[in-house]
C-alpha positions as CSV (number, residue, x, y, z in Angstrom):
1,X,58.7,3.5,81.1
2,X,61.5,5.5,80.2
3,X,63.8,5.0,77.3
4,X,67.1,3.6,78.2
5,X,68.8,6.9,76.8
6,X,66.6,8.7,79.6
7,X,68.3,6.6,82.5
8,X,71.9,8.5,82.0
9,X,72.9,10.7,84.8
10,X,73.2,14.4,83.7
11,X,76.8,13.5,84.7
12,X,77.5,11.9,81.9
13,X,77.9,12.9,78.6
14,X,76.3,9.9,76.8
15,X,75.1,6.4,77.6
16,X,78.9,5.2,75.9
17,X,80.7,7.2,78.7
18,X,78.4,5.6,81.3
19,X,78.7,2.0,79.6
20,X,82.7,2.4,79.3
21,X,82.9,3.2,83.0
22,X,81.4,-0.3,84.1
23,X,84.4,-2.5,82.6
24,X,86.9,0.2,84.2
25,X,85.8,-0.4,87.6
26,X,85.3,-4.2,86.8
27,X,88.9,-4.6,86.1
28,X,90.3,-2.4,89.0
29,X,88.1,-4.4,91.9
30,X,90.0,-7.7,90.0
31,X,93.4,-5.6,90.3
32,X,92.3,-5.1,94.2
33,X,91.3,-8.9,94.4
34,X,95.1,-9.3,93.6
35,X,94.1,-10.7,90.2
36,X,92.4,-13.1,91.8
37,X,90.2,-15.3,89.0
38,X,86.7,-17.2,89.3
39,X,85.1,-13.3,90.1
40,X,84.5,-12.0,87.0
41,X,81.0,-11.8,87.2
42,X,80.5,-10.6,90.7
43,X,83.3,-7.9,89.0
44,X,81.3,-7.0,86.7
45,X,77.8,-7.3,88.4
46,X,79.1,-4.9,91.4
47,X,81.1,-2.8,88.8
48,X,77.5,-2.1,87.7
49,X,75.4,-1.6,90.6
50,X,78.4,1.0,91.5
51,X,78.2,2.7,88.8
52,X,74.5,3.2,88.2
53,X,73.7,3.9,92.0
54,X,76.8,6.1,92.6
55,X,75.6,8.2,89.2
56,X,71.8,8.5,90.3
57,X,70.6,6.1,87.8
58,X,68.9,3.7,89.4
């Protein structure tokens, strides 16, 4: 199994630039929910998934 430090996309420079994109987009799909709370997880989780699938991680 690789180690996690193997999953990051030759996109990004380390697994800090990858892991500081996922609250970035977690707060701008709350900013499209008009700031709607009770979604912070779903936020977060999809935040996530976009991030890792859109870089070739996953």
């Amino acid at each position: 199994m690789p180690k996690p430090s193997q999953l990051v996309s030759p996109l990004f420079t380390s697994e800090e630039e990858l892991q500081a994109r996922i609250p970035k987009l977690a707060y701008e799909l709350y900013e499209q929910r008009k700031r709607q709370h009770g979604y912070d997880r779903e936020d977060w989780f999809r935040a996530e998934k976009d991030v890792l699938t859109q870089k070739g991680v996953r």
